[in-house]
C-alpha positions in Angstrom: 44.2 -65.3 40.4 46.1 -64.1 43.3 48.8 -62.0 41.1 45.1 -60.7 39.4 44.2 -59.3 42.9 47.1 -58.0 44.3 47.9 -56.3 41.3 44.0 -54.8 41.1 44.2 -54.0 44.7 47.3 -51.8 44.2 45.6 -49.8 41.5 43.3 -48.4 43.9 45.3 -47.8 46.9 47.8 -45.7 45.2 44.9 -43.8 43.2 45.8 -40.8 45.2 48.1 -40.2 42.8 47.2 -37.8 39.3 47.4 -40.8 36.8 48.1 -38.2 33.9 51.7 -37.0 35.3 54.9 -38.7 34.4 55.7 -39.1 37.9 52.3 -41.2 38.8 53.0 -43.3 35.6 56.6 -43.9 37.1 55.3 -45.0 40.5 52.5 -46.7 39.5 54.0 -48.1 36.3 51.1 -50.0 33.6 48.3 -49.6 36.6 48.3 -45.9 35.8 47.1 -47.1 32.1 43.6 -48.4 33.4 41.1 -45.7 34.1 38.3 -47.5 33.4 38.9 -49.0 36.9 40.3 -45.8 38.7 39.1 -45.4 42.3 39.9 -46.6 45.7 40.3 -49.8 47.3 39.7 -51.1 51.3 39.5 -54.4 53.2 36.6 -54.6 55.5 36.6 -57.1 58.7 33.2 -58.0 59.1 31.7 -58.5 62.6 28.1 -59.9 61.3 30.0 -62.4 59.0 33.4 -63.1 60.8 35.0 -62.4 57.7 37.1 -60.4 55.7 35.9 -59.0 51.9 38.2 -56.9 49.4 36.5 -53.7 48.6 37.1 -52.1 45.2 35.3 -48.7 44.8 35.3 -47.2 40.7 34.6 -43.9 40.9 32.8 -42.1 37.8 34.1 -39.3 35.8 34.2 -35.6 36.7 34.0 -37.0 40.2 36.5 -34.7 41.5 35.6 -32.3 39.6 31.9 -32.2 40.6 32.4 -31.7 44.0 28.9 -30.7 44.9 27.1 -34.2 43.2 25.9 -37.1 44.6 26.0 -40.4 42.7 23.6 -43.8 41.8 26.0 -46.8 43.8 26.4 -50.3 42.2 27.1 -52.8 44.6 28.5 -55.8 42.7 28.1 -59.0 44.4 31.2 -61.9 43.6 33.4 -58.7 43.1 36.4 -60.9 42.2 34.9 -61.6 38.6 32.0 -58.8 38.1 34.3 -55.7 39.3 36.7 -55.9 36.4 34.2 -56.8 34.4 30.9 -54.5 35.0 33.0 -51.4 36.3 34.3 -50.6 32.5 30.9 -51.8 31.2 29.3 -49.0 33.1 31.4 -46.3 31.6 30.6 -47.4 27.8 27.0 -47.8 28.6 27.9 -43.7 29.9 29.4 -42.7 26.6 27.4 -44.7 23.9 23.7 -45.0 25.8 23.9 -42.0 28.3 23.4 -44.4 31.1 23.9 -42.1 34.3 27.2 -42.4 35.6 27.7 -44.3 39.1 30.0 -45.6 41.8 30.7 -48.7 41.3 31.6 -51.2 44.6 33.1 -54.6 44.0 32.9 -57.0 46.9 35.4 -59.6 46.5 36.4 -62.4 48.9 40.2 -62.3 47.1 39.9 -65.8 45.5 37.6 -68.1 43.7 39.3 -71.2 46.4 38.6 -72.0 49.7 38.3 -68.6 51.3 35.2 -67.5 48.6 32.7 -68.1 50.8 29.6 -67.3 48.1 28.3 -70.8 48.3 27.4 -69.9 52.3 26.8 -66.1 52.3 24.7 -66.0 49.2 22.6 -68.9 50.7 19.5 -69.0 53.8 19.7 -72.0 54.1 22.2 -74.9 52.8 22.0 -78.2 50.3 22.2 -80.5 53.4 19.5 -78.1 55.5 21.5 -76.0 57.8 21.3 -72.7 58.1 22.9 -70.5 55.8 25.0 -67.0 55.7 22.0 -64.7 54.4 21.3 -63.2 57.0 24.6 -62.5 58.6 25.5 -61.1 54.6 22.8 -58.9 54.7 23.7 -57.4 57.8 27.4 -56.6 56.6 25.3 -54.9 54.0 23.3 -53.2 55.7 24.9 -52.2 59.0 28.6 -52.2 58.0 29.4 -51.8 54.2 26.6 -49.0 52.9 28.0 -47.1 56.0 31.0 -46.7 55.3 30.9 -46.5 51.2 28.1 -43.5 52.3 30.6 -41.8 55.1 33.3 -42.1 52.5 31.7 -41.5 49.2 29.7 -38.9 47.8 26.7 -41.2 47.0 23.0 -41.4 46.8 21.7 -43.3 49.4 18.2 -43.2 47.1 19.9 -45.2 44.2 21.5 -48.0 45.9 21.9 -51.1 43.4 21.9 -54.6 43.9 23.3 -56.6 41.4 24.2 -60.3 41.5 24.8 -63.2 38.8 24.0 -66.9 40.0 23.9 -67.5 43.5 24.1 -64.4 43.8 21.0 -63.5 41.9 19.5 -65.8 44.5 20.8 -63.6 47.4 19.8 -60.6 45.7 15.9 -62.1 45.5 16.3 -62.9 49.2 17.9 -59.2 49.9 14.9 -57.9 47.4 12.1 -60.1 49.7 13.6 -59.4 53.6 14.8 -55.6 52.8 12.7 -54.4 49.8 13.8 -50.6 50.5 17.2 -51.2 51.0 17.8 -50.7 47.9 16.3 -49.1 44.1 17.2 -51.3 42.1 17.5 -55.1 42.8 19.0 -57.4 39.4 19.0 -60.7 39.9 21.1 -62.7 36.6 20.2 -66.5 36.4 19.6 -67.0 40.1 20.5 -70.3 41.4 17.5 -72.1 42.9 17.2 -72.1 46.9 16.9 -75.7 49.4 14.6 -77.3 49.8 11.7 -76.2 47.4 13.7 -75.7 44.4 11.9 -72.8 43.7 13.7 -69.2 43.4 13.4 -67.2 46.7 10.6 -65.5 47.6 7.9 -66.9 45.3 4.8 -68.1 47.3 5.2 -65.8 50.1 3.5 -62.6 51.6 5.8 -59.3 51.2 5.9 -56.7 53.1 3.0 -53.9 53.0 5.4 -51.0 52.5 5.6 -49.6 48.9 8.7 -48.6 47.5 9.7 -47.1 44.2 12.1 -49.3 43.4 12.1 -52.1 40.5 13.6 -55.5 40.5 15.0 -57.1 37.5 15.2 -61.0 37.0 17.1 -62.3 33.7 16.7 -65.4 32.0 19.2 -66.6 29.3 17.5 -69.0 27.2 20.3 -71.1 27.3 20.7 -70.9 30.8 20.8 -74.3 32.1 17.6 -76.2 31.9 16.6 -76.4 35.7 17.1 -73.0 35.9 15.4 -71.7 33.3 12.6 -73.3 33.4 12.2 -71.9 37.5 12.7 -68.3 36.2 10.3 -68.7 33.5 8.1 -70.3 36.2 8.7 -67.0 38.4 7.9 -64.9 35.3 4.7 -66.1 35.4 3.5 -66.8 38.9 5.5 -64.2 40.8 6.2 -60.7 38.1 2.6 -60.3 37.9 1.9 -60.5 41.2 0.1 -56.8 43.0 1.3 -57.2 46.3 5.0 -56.9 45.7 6.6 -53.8 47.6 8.7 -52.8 44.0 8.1 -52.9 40.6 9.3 -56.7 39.2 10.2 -57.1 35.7 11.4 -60.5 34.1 14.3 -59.9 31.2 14.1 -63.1 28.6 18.0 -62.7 27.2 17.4 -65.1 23.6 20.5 -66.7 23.0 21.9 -66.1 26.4 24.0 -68.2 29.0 24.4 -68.8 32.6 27.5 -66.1 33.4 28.9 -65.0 30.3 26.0 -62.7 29.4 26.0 -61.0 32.1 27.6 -57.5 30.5 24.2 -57.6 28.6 22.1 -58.2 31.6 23.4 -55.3 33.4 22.8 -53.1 30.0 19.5 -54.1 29.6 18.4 -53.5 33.5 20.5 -50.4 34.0 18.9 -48.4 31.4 15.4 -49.7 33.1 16.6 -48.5 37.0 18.3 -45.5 35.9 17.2 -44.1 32.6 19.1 -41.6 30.7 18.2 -38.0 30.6 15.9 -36.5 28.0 17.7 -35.7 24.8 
């Protein structure tokens, strides 16, 4: 995994580079040959988190070229599995659905070992009852990574997207519930459930008066593990059709689906809902 990384994280630092010249493919030898991933690459030291996350930027197509646009931005949560994965999954939704095209971020930790710290950032509070690295993630979030990808990027800070698969659906219900217009689009894919209620985050309590215009997505794989499933159908019911939510909710039952390895059809499904495609 760590060959994966370091040879994904030299793709986008020497992007600078015109990939279509014989000279790029000479320095950058078979990284020139994935476009579909083509963008830039940073390390950010967190201050709110103490820690350091691998930050993998896909830029869309005609982005050079378009100098004047802004773009949608996709923040992929677990980066180190859902970068690689959703980045190229965005383009084909572009050219076979007309899906808007989009910045992509990845945030990685640069392992799936010890330093991945998912199991405490993605968490309020923790299996044995202490406190958890929520708060301190959404902070890096908020006051530190949007930031910079806005300072540096030509992006939309209207169609910011929050996507996360597992635990990290469960951080993306908890971002959805404390910052509901942080962001327009929040998906949350088989969230995990939260200590100590078992429930998924956010069901039961008040939200916050302010309206938004956003939507958030929750998918269910109906062969998600049992637990699970049976919490988001539970959240389907008592919490989707709820009035007082700040955003639009909308549950997405995926028949046939898994825990992870449906997730390319969970991001088609609630991408074409938070950004539709333009009239034909």
């Amino acid at each position: 995994m760590r060959k994966l990384m370091l040879f994904l994280a030299s793709l986008f630092c020497m992007t600078a580079v015109p990939s279509g010249t014989a000279e790029a493919q000479d320095e950058l030898g078979p990284l020139a040959y994935l476009p579909a991933l083509a963008g830039d690459y940073f390390a950010l030291d967190s201050e709110a988190t103490e820690s350091r996350y691998h930050i993998f930027v896909r830029l869309p197509e005609g982005y050079a070229e378009q100098s004047e646009k802004t773009w949608p931005v996709v923040y992929l949560l677990d980066g180190d599995s859902t970068f690689p994965m959703l980045a190229p999954q965005h383009l084909f939704l572009h050219y076979d659905e007309r899906l808007p095209e989009a910045i992509i971020v990845g945030i990685a930790y640069g392992g799936f070992g010890e330093i991945n710290r998912r199991g405490h950032d993605f968490r309020p509070v923790l299996e044995g009852g202490g406190e958890g690295g929520s708060a301190a993630f959404l902070a890096m979030l908020e006051g530190e990574l949007i930031p910079e990808i806005e300072r540096d990027y030509r992006s939309d800070p209207g169609k910011r997207i929050l996507v996360g698969q597992s635990r990290g659906g469960s951080f993306v219900l908890y971002a959805a519930v404390e910052r509901p217009a942080l962001f327009h689009g929040y998906v949350a894919s088989n969230p995990g459930r939260e200590y100590p209620g078992r429930e998924l985050y956010g069901m039961g309590q008040a939200m916050a008066d302010a309206r938004t215009d956003g939507l958030l997505v929750l998918a269910s794989g109906s062969r998600d593990r049992d637990y699970l499933r049976g919490t988001a159908l539970e959240w389907a019911d008592t919490f989707a059709t709820r009035t007082d939510l700040p955003w639009r909710a909308q549950f997405l039952d995926i028949e046939g689906g898994t825990h992870a390895a449906s997730l390319p059809e969970v991001y088609r499904r609630a991408m074409l809902l938070i950004l539709p495609p333009p009239p034909e």
